[in-house]
N, C-alpha and C positions, 0 to 999 in steps of 0.2 A: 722435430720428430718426437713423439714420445715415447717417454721411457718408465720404467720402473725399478728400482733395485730394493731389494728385502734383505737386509744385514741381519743376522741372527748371532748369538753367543754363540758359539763351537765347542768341542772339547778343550781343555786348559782355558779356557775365556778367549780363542781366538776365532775371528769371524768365520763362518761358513761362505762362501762361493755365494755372490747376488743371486736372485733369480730375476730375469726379464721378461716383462710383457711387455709390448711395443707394437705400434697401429698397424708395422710389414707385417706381421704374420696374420691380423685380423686382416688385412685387405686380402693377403695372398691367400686364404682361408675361403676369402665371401669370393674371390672371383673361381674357385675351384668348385665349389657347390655350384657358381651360375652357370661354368664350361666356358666361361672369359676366363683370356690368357691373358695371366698381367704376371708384368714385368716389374723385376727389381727396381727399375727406377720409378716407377709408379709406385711404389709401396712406400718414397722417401715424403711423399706428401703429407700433410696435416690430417689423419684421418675427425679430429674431431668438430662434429656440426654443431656442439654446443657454444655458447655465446659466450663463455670463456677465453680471454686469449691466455698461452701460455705462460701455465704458472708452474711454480717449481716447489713441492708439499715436500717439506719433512715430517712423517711419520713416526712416533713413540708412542707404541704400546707394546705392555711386557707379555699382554696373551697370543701366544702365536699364530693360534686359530681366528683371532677379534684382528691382527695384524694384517696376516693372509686377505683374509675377506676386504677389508677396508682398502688395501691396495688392489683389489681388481674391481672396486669400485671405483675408489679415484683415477683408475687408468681409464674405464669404462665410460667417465665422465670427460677426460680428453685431460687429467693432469701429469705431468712426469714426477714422478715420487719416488723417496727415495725411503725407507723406514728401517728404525733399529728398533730392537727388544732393549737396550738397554739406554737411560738417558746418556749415561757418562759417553756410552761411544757416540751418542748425535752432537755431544759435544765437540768431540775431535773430529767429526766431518765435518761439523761448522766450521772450526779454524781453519780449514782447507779449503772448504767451498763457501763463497761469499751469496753467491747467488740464489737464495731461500727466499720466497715469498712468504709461504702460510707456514708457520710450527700446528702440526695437528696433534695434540698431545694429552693421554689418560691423564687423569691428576691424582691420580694415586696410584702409585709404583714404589717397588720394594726400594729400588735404590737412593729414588730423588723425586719429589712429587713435581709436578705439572707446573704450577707456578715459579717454583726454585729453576725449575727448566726452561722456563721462560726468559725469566728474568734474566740467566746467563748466557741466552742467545740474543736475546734482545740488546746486552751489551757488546756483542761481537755485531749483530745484524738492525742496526738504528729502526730502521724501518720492515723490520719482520711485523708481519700480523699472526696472532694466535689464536686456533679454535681448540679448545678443552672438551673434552668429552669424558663421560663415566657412567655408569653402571648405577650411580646410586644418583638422586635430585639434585639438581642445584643448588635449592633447601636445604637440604643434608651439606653437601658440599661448604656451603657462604658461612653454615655455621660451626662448621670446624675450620674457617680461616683462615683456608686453602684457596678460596676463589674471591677477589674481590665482585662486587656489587656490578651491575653493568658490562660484566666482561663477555666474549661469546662465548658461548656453551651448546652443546648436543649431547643430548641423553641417550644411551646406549639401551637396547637397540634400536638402528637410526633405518630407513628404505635410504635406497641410492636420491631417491628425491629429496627426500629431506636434508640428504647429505647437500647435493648439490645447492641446495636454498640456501644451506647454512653458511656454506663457503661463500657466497654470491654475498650474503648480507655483510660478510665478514668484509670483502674487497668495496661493499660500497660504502664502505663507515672509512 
C-alpha cells in the first residue's frame, strides 16, 4: 500500500499529527467520478503503474511549502514517504525504522546540512541511497564543500518527471 506521512515541528518542538495520502482514496476518488462501485478491499491494491517497485523515501526539507509539494509528488509517483522539517527528527525515525531506501534531502538546512545527514543515516542504514536536492547549483553547492563530486543531485525546481528520472538513476547506480 502506499503511504505517506509529513512530520512537521509543532508548538514547543513537538510533532504535529502526519498527514496521509494513500492509493485508497485515489482509487475510491477515480471510481466515484466513473459511477463504478469499489470497494474497500479493492482500494488495498498497488495503485502505482510506474516501474518502481516499492520504495520507502525519507524526506528532509525545512520549507514546508517545497515539503508539502514534493510528497505528493513522490506519492503521485507510487512511493511511501515519510518527511520531516527537521534533520534531528529524521534522525530518531531512523533509529526506529530500519526500513529506508532513498534519504531525499535539501542540503542546506538551518539545523544540519544534507551531507552531515546523510552520513548519520547512512551509519544507522548501510545501504540507504541519497538524492540532495537545492535551490542553488551544484556548482555552488561542490564548492562550498557540502556535496562531494559524483553524488546525486536535483536542482530545485524539479517537474514530477524529472523527479522520477532522478530517483530511477539513483536505484540504478
Amino acid at each position: 500500500m502506499l503511504c505517506s506521512k509529513c512530520y512537521t515541528g509543532g508548538k514547543n518542538g513537538r510533532n504535529n499529527p502526519p498527514f496521509v495520502y494513500a492509493s485508497a482514496a485515489r482509487k475510491l476518488l477515480q471510481g466515484f467520478i466513473s459511477g463504478e462501485t469499489v470497494s474497500m478491499d479493492q482500494t488495498q491494491g498497488n495503485a502505482n503503474t510506474s516501474p518502481i517497485p516499492e520504495k520507502n523515501i525519507l524526506l528532509v526539507e525545512d520549507d514546508a511549502m517545497i515539503r508539502h509539494l514534493v510528497v505528493k509528488m513522490l506519492s503521485n509517483i507510487g512511493f511511501c514517504v515519510t518527511s520531516f522539517e527537521k534533520p534531528g527528527d529524521a534522525l530518531l525515525y531512523a533509529k526506529k525504522n530500519s526500513r529506508i531506501d532513498l534519504l531525499m534531502t535539501d542540503v542546506v538546512m538551518p539545523e544540519m546540512n544534507g551531507k552531515t545527514l546523510s552520513e548519520k543515516l547512512t551509519s544507522l542504514c548501510p545501504s540507504l541511497k541519497t538524492l540532495f536536492m537545492s535551490g542553488y547549483t551544484a556548482n555552488v553547492i561542490a564548492h562550498r564543500g557540502v556535496l562531494d563530486k559524483g553524488v546525486s543531485f536535483i536542482q530545485k525546481p524539479f517537474s514530477i518527471k524529472d523527479l522520477e528520472i532522478a530517483i530511477l538513476s539513483v536505484f540504478d547506480t
